[in-house]
C-alpha positions as CSV (number, residue, x, y, z in Angstrom):
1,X,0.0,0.0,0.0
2,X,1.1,3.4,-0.8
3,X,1.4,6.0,1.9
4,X,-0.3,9.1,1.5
5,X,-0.3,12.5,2.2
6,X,-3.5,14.4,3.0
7,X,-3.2,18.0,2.2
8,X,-6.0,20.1,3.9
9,X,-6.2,23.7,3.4
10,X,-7.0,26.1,6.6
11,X,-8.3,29.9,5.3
12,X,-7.9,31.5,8.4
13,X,-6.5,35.1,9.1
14,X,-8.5,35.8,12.1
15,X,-6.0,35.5,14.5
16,X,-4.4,39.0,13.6
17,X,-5.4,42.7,12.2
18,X,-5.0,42.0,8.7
19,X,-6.6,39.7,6.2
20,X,-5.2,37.8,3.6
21,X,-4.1,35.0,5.0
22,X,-7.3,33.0,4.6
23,X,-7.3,33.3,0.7
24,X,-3.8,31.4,0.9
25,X,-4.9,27.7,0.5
26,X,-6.7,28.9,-2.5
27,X,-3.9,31.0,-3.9
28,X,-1.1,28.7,-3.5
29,X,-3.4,25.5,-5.2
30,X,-4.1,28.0,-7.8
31,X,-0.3,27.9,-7.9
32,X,1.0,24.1,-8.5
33,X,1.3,23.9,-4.7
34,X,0.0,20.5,-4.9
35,X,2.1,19.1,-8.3
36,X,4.9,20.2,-7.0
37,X,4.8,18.4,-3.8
38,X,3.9,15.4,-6.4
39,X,6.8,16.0,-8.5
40,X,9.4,15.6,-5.3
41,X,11.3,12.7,-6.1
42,X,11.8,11.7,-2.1
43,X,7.4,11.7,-2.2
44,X,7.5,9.6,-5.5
45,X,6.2,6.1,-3.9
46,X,3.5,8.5,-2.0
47,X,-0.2,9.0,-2.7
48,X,-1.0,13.0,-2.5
49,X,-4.7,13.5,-1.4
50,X,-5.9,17.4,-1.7
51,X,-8.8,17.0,1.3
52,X,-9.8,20.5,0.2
53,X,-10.1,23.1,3.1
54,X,-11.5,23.4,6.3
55,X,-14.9,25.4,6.8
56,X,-14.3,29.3,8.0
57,X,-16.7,32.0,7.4
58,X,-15.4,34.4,7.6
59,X,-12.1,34.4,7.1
60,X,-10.9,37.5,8.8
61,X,-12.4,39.8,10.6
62,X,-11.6,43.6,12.0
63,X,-11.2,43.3,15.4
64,X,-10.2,46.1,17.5
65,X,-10.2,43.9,20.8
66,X,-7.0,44.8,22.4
67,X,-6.3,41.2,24.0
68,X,-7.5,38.7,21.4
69,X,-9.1,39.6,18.2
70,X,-11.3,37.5,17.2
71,X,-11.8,35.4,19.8
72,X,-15.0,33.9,19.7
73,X,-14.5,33.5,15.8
74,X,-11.5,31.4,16.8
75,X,-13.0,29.5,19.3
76,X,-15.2,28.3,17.2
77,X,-12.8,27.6,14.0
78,X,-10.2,25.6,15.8
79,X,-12.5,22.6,17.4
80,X,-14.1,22.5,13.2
81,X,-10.3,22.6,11.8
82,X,-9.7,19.9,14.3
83,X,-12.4,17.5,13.2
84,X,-11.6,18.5,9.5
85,X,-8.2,17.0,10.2
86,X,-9.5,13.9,12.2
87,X,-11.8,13.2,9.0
88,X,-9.0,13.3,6.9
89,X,-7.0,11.2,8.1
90,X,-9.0,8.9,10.5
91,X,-9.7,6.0,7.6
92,X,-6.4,5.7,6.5
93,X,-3.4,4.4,8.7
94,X,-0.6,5.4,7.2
95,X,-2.0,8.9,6.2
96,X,0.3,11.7,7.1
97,X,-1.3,15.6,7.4
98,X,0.0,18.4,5.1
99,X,-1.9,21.1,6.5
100,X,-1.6,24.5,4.4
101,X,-2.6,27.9,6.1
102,X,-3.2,30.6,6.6
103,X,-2.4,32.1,10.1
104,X,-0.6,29.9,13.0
105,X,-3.0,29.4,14.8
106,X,-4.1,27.0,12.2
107,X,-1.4,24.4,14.2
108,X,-3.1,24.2,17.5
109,X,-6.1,22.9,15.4
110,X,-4.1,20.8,13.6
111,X,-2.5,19.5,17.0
112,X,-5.7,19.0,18.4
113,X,-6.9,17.2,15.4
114,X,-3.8,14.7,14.9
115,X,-3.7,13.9,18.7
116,X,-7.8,12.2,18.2
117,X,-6.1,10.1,15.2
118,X,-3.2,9.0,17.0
119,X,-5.5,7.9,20.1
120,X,-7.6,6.2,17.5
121,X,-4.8,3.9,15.9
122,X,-2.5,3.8,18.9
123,X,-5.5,3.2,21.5
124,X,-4.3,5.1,23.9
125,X,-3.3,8.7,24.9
126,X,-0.4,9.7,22.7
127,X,2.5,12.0,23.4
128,X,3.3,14.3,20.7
129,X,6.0,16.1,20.2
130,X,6.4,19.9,18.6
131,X,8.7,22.0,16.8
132,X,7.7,25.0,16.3
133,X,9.9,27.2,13.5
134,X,9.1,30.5,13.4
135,X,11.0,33.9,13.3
136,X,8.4,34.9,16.1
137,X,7.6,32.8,19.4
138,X,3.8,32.9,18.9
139,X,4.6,32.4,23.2
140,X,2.1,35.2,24.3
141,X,-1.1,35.3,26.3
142,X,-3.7,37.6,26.3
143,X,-1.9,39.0,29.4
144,X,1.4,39.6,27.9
145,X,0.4,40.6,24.0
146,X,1.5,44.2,22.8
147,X,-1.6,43.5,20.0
148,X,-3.9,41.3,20.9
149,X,-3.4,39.3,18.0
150,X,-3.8,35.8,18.6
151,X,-1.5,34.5,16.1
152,X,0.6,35.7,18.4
153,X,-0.2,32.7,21.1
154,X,-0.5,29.7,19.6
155,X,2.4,27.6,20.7
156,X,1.4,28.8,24.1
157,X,-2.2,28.0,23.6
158,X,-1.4,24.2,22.4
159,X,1.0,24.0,25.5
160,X,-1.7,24.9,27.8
161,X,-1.0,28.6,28.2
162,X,-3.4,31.6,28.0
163,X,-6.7,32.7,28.6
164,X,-9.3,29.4,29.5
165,X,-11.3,30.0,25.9
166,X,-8.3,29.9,24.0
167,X,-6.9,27.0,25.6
168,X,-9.6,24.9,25.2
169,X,-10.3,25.7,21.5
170,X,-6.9,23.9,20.9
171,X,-7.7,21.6,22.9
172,X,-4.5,22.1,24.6
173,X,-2.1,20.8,26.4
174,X,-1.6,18.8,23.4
175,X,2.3,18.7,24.3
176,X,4.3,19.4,26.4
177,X,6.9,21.9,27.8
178,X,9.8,19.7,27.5
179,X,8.4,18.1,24.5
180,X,8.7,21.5,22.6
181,X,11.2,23.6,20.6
182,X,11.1,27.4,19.1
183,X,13.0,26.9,16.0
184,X,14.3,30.3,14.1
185,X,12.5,32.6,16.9
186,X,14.3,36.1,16.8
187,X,11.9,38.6,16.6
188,X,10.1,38.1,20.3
189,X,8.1,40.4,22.5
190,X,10.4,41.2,26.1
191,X,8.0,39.5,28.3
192,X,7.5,36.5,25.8
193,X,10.8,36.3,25.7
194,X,11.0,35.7,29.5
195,X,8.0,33.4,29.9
196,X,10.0,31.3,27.0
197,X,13.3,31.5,29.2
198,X,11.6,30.0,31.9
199,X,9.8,27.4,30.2
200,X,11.0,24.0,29.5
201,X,10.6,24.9,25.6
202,X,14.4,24.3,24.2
203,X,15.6,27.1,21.6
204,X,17.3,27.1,19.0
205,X,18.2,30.7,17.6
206,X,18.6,31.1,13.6
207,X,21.9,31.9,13.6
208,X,23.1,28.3,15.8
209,X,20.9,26.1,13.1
210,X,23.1,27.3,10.6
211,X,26.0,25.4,12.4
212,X,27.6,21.8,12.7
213,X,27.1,23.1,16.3
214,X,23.3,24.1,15.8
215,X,22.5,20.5,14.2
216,X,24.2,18.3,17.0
217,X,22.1,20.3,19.4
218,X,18.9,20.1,17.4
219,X,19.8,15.9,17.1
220,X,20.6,15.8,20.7
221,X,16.7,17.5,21.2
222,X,15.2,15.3,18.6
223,X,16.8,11.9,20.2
224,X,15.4,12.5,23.6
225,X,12.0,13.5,22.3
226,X,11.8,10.6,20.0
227,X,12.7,8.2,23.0
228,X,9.1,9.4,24.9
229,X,6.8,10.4,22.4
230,X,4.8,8.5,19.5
231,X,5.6,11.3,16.9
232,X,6.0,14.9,16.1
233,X,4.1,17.7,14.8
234,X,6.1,20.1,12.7
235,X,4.2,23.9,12.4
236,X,6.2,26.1,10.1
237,X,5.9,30.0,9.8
238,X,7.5,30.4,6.6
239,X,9.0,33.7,8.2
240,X,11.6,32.0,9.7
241,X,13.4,31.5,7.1
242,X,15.6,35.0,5.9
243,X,13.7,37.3,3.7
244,X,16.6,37.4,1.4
245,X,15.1,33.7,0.0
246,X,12.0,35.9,-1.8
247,X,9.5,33.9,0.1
248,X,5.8,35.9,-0.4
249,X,5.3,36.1,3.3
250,X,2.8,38.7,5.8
251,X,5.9,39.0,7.4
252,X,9.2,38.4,5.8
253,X,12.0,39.3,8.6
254,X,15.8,39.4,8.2
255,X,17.9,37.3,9.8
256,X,16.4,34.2,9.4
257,X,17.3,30.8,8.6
258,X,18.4,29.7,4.9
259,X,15.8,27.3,3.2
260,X,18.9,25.2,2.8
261,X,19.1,25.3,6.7
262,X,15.2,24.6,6.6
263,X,15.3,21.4,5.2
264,X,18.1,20.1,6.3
265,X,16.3,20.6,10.4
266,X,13.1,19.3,9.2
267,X,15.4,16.0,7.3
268,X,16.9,15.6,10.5
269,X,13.5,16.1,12.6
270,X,12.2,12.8,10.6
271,X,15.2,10.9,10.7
272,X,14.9,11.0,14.3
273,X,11.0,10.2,15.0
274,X,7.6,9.3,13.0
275,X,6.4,12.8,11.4
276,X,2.7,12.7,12.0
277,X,2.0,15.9,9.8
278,X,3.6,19.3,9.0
279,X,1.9,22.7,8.5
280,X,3.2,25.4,6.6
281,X,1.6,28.8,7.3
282,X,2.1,32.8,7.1
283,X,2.8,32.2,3.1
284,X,0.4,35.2,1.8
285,X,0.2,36.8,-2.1
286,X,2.0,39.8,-2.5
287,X,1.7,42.1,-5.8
288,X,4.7,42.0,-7.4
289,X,6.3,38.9,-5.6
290,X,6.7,35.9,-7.3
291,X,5.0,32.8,-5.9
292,X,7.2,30.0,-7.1
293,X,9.4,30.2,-4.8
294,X,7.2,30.0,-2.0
295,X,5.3,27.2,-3.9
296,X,9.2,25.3,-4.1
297,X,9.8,26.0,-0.7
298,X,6.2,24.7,0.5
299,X,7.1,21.7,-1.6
300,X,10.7,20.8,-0.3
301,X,9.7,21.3,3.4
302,X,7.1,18.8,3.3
303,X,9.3,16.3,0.9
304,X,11.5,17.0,4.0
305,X,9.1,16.1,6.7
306,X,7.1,13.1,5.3
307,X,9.5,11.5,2.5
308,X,11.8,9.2,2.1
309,X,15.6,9.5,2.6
């Protein structure tokens, strides 16, 4: 039997003050997305299923609320996105999740979602690992957000931090502390920056990744993970890797990771542990920016993640 990839789209931009985001699914099919992952030789023995997207109406919404936009729109999104994933992968057990969004958020759905389908062919509770890459630590609360945008808290939602509402929408904890890593995180808020510090999240700063030094570490973290857990979940903000790649990002940052440096984690992520699914979000269409490279990128991250050697 073939192994397969299910690729489900989420359209979501609510968790911030601009839209956009939540025509990206759309946008990057309209693209090749979905060939191209075909065309990657390490995905050639794979099935690739397009499991269309996950319901959201509407998309984005202005939100002036100064501690979490959107909210109640997202509280109601993320337990759907997470039964959209269970769906799509449920019948199949070798079915691995490429989930394409839209804002991050979209992970701790996707979290929530993959943790019900690992209980279901496991029988019983599984422990799932996350890394997390991202030139921002998505690590904030409602308490500790300069914004109130709630892309801004998803790793902390999913690890059980936040506001009760929030939380619970992503079902978290769906990992844990010490089961967790902030991959590429660079551009962080000063008190996110502390509660990270004194978490038991492990870091990895752009700048080590792109040394022997960096990839050692990241093994040594992938080892002990995969000695405890039953897989990982890989969420990728494409912004963590450098602007200077062309990526048509919301929020292209400098100093990031390489692509090179991208795929070579996410290589040695898999080689270490099962890859239960990967998400790639924060990809958005830019006038005047090209989409093929994002559209490559997209493609070699998740030939990365769920392919073979």
């Amino acid at each position: 039997m073939r192994r397969s990839i299910v690729v489900l789209g989420s359209p979501t931009a609510l968790g911030g003050h601009v839209g956009g985001m939540e025509r990206t699914p759309a946008v990057l099919r309209q693209a090749g997305l979905i060939d191209r992952i075909r065309a990657e030789p390490a995905l050639a023995k794979t099935q690739v299923i397009d499991a269309g997207d996950a319901p959201n109406d509407p998309g984005w919404a202005p939100d002036p609320d100064p501690r979490a936009k959107n909210r109640a729109l997202i509280g109601r999104y993320l337990p759907v996105l997470a039964g959209r994933v269970e769906a799509a992968l449920v019948e199949d057990p070798e079915a691995r999740l490429h989930l394409i969004g839209g804002d991050c958020t979209s992970h701790a759905g996707a979290m929530a979602g993959l943790l019900r389908v690992l209980e279901a062919r496991l029988g019983h509770r599984p422990r799932l690992g996350i890394a997390w890459f991202d030139a921002h630590g998505d690590f904030n609360t409602p308490d500790t957000t300069p914004s109130g945008n709630v892309w801004g808290m998803p790793f902390a939602m999913l690890l059980g931090r936040g506001d009760a509402d929030l939380v619970t929408a992503a079902a978290g904890p769906t990992a844990r502390e010490d089961d967790a890593a902030l991959l590429g995180g660079q551009v962080l808020d000063e008190r996110e920056s502390r509660m990270l510090a004194a978490s038991q999240v492990s870091q990895f700063g752009a700048g080590m990744l792109g040394t022997p030094a960096g990839q050692a570490a990241l093994a040594g973290w992938a080892a002990t993970v995969a000695s405890r857990c039953d897989g990982l979940y890989v969420a990728f903000d494409l912004d963590a890797i450098d602007q200077c790649e062309g990526l048509s990002l919301t929020m292209p940052e400098p100093g990031g990771i390489s692509l090179a440096t991208a795929i070579a984690s996410v290589r040695l992520l898999a080689a270490a542990m099962p890859v239960a699914g990967i998400g790639t979000t924060a990809a958005m269409e830019r006038p005047g920016v090209d989409l093929e490279p994002t559209v490559a990128a997209i493609a070699a991250l998740v030939a990365a993640a769920l392919g073979s050697a």
